[in-house]
Structure formats: structure tokens, C-alpha cells
VEXTI-637329 format. One record per atom (N, C-alpha, C): residue number from 1; residue in three letters; atom name; y, x, z. Coordinates in steps of 0.05 Angstrom, whole numbers. Layout:
<recs>
  num  residuo  atomo       v       u       w
  NUM      ALA     CA       Y       X       Z
...
</recs>
This chain:
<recs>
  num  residuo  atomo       v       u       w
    1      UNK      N     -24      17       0
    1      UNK     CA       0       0       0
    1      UNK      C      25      18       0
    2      UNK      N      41      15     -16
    2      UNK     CA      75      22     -23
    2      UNK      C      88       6     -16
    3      UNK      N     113      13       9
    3      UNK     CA     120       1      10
    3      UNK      C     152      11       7
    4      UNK      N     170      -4      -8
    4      UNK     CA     198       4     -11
    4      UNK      C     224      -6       5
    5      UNK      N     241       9       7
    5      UNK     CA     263     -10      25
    5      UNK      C     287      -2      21
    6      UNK      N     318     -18      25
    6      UNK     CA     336       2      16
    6      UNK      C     347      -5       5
    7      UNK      N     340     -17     -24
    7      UNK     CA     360     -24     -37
    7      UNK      C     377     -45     -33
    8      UNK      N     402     -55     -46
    8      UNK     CA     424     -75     -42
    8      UNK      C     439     -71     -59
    9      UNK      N     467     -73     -47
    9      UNK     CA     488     -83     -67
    9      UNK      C     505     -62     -63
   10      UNK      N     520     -48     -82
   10      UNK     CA     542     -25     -83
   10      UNK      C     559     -15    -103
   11      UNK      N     586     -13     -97
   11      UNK     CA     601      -5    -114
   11      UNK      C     588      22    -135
   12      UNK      N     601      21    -165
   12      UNK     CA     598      36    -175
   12      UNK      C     618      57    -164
   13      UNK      N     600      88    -175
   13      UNK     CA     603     116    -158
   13      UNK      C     594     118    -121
   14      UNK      N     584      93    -116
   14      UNK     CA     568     101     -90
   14      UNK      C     549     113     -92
   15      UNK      N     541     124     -70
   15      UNK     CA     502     135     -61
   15      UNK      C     488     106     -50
   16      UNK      N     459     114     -48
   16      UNK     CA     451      92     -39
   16      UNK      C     423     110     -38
   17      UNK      N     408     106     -12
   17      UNK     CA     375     119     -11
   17      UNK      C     350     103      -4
   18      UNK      N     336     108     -24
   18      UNK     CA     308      86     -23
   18      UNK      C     295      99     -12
   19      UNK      N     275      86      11
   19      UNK     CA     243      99      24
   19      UNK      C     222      77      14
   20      UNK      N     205      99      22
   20      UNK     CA     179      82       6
   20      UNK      C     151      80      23
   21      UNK      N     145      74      48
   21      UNK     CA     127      77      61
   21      UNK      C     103      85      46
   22      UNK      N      78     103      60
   22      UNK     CA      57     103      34
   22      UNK      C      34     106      65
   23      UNK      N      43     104      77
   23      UNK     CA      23     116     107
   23      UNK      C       3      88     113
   24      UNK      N       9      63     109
   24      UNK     CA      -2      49     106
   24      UNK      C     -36      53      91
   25      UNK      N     -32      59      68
   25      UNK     CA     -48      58      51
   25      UNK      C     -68      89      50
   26      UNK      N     -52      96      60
   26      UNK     CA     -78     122      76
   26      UNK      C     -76     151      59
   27      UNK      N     -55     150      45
   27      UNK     CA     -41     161      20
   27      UNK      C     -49     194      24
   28      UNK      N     -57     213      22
   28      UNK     CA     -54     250      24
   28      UNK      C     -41     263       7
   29      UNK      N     -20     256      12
   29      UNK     CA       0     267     -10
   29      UNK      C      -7     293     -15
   30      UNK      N     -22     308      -8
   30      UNK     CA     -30     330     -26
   30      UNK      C     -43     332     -45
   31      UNK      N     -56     298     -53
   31      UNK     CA     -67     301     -76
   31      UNK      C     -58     278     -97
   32      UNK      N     -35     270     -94
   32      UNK     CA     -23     247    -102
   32      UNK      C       6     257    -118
   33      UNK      N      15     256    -138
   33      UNK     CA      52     259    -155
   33      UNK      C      51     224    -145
   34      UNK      N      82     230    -131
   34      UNK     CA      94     204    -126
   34      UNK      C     114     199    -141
   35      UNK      N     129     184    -144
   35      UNK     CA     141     164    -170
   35      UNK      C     155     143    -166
   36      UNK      N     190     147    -175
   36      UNK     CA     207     122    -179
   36      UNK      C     202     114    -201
   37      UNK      N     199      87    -209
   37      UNK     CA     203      73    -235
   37      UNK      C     234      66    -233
   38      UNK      N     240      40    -248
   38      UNK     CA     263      27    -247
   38      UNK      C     252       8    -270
   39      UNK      N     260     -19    -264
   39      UNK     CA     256     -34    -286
   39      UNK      C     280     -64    -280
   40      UNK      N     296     -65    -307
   40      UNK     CA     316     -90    -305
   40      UNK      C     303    -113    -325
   41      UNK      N     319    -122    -312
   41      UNK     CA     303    -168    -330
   41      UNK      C     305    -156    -364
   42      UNK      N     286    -160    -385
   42      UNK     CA     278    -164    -398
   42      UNK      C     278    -138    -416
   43      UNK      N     276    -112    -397
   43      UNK     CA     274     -78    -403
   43      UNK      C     239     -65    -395
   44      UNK      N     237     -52    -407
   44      UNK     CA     210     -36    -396
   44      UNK      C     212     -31    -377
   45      UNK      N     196     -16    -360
   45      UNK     CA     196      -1    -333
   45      UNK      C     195      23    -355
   46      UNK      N     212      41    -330
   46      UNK     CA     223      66    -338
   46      UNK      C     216      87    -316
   47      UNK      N     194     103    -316
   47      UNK     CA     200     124    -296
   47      UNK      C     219     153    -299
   48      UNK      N     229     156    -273
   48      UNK     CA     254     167    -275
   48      UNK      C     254     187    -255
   49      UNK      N     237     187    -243
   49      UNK     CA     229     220    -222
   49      UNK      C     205     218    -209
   50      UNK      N     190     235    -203
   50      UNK     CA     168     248    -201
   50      UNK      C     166     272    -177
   51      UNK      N     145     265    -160
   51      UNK     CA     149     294    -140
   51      UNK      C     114     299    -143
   52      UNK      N     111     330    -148
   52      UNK     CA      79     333    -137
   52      UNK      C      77     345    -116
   53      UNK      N      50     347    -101
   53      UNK     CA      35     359     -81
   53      UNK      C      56     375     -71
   54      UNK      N      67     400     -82
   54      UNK     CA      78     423     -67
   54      UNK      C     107     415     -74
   55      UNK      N     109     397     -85
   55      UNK     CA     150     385     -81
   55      UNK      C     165     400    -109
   56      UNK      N     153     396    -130
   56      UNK     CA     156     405    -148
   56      UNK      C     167     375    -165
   57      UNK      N     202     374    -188
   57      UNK     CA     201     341    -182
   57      UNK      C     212     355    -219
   58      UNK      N     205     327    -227
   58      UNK     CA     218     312    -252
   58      UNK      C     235     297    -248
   59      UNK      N     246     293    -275
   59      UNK     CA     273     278    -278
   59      UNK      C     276     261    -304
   60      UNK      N     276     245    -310
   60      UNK     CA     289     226    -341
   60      UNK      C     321     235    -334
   61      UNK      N     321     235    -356
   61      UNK     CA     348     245    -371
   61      UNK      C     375     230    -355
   62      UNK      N     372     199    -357
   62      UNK     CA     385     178    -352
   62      UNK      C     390     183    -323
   63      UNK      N     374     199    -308
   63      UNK     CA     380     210    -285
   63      UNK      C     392     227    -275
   64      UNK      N     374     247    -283
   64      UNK     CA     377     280    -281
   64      UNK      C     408     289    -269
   65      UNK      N     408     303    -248
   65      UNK     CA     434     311    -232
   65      UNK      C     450     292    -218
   66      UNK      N     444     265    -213
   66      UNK     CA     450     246    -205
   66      UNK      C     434     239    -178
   67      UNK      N     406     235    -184
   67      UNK     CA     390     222    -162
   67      UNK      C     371     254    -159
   68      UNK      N     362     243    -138
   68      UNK     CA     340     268    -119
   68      UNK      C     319     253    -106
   69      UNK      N     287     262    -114
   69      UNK     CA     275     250    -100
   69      UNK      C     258     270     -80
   70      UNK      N     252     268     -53
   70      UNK     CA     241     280     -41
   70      UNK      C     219     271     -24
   71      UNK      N     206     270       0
   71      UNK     CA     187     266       9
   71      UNK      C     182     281      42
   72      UNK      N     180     261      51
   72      UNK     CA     167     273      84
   72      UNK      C     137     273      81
   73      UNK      N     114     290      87
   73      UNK     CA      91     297      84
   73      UNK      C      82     280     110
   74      UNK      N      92     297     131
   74      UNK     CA      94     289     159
   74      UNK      C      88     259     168
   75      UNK      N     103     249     152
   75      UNK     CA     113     216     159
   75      UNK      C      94     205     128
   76      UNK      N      90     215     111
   76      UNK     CA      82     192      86
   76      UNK      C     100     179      78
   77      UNK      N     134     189      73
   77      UNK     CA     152     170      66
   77      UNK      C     161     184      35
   78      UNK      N     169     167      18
   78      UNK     CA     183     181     -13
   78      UNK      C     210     166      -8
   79      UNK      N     223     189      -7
   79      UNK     CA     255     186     -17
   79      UNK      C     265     175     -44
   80      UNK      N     287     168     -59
   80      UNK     CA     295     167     -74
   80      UNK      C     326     167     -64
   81      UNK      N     336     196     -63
   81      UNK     CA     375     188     -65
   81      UNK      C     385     190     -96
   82      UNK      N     401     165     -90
   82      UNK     CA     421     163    -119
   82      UNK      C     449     163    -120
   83      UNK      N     465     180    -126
   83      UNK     CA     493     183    -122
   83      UNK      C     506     180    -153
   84      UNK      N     536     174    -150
   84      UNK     CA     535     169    -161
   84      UNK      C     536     150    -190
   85      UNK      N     521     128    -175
   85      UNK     CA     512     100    -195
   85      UNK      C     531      90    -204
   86      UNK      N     518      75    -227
   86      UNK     CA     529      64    -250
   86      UNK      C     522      41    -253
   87      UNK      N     537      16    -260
   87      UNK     CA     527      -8    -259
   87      UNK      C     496     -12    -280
   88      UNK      N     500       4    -301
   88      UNK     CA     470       8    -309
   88      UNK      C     449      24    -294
   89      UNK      N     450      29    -271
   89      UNK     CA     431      38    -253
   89      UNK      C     421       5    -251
   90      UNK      N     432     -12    -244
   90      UNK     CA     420     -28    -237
   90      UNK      C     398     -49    -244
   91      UNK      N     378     -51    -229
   91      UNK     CA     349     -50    -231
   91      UNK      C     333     -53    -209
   92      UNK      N     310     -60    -202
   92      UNK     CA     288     -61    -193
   92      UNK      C     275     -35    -200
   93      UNK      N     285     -24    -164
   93      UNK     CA     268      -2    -171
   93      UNK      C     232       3    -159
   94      UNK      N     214      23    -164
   94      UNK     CA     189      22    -152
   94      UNK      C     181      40    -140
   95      UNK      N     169      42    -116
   95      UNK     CA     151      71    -116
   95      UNK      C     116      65    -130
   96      UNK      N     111      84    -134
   96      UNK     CA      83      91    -145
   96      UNK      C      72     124    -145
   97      UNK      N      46     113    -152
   97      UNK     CA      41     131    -149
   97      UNK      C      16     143    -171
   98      UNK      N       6     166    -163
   98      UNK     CA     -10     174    -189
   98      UNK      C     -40     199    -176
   99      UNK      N     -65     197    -172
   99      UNK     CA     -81     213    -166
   99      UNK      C     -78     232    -183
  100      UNK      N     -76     255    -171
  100      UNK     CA     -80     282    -188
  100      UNK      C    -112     287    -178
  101      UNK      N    -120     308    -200
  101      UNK     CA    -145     324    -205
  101      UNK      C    -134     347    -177
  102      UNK      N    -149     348    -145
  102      UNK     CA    -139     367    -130
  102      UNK      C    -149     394    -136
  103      UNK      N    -168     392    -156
  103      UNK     CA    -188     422    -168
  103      UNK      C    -175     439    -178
  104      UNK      N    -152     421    -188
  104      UNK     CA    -133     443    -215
  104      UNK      C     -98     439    -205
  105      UNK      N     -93     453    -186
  105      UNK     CA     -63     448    -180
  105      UNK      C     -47     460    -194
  106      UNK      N     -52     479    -217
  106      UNK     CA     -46     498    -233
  106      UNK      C     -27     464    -257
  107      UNK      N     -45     447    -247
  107      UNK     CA     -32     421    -277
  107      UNK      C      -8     406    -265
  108      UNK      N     -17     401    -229
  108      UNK     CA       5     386    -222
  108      UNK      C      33     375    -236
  109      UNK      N      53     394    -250
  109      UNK     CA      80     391    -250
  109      UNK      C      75     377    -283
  110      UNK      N      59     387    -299
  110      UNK     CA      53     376    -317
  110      UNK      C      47     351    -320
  111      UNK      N      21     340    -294
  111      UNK     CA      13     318    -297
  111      UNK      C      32     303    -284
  112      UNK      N      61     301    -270
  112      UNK     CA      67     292    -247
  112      UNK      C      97     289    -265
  113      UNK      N      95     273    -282
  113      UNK     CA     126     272    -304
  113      UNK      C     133     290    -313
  114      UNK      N     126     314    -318
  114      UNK     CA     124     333    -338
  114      UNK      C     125     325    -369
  115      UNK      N     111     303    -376
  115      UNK     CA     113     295    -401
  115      UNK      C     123     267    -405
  116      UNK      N     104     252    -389
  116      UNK     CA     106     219    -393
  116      UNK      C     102     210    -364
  117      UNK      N     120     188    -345
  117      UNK     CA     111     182    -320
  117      UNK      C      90     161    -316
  118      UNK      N      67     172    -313
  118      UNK     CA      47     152    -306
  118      UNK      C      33     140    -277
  119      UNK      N      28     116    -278
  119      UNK     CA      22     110    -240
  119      UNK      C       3      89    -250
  120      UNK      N     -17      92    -218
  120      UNK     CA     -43      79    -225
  120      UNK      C     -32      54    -197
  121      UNK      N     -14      64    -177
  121      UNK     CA     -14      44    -155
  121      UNK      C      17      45    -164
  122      UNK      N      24      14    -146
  122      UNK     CA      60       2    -139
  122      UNK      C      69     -13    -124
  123      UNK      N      85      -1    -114
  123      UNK     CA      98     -18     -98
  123      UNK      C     107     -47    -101
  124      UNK      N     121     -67     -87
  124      UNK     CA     133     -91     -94
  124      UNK      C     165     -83    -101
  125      UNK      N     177     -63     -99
  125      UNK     CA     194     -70    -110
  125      UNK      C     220     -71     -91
  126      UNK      N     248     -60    -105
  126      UNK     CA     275     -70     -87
  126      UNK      C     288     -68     -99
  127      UNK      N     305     -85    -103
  127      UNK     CA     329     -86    -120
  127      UNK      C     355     -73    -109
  128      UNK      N     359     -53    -131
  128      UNK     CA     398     -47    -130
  128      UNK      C     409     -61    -152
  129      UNK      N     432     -65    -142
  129      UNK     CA     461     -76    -161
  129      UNK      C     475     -56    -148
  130      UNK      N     481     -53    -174
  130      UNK     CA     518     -31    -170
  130      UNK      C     540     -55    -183
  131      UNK      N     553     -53    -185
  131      UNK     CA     582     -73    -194
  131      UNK      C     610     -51    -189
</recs>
């Protein structure tokens, strides 16, 4: 279970920081790339950052130098800070997540939004509006 929290309502050029519970669901983030999506009313879901095992992170473009995602190991929590924002940030965002192969950590950053963001689990979901 993913669980997200956090989002709301905020002027454009605010920050705003999403958590994502994952401790529930019994999660070892050492063998798991965790994962913001974002998806708005009648748009794809879009993933837009990526953290693996050793805190190694991706970025979509639409992001990149804007938002930061990080991770407490300790706690099982995924960050998402976004500074910043733009009324087109606004969206339903997700955590997810993705099993890595723990045999081959040599692939991690690759498999972990390196190319394409992929997730096998998801959260329900929180909505930001910027305005």
C-alpha cells in the first residue's frame, strides 16, 4: 500500500511537498525505484521522477531543476518537493513504485527512469492546483 498526502491548493511560484507512506505495505526500499507520476483530466499519466535503491534520481524534462525527489529509508517515506510551480503543474499526482532485479544493482539508474518511467504498484492519488 502507497500511500500519498500533501497536496492542495497554491499560488503559482510556490513550493509545496508530497509524502508517500510505503511502510504499510512492507516495502525494502533496497530493492524497489520509487516514482512520482502526475496525471491531469483527460492527459496521460506522466512520470516525472524516479529514485533507486542507493538515491540515485531521474527527472522528465517538464521538471527537471524545479522539483526534488527524495526518500527516508528509515521511515519508508518518498518525498516529492516542488518549487516553483506552474499552474500547469497542476495534476493528480502518484507515488509508485517498481521491483528491481536486487542481483544486478549495476542496472538500477537505468531501470529506475533512466529511459521510460515504469511502476507495477500506486498509490490513490493527491491532488495539486496551483492558480
Amino acid at each position: 500500500q502507497l500511500v500519498e498526502s500533501g497536496g492542495g491548493s497554491i499560488q503559482a511560484g510556490g513550493s509545496l511537498r508530497l509524502s508517500c507512506a510505503a511502510s504499510a505495505y512492507g516495502y525494502t526500499v533496497s530493492s524497489y525505484c520509487m516514482l512520482w507520476f502526475r496525471q491531469g483530466r483527460g492527459k496521460e499519466r506522466e512520470g516525472i521522477a524516479a529514485i533507486d535503491p542507493v538515491g540515485r534520481t531521474n527527472y522528465a524534462d517538464s521538471v527537471k531543476g524545479r522539483f526534488n525527489i527524495s526518500q527516508d529509508n528509515a521511515k519508508k517515506i518518498l518525498y516529492l518537493t516542488m518549487s516553483s510551480l506552474k499552474p500547469e503543474d497542476s495534476d493528480m499526482y502518484y507515488c509508485a513504485a517498481y521491483e528491481l532485479d536486487p542481483s544486478a544493482p549495476e542496472n538500477f539508474h537505468e531501470y529506475c527512469g533512466g529511459g521510460v518511467f515504469v511502476a507495477n504498484d500506486w498509490g490513490q492519488g493527491t491532488q495539486v492546483t496551483v492558480s
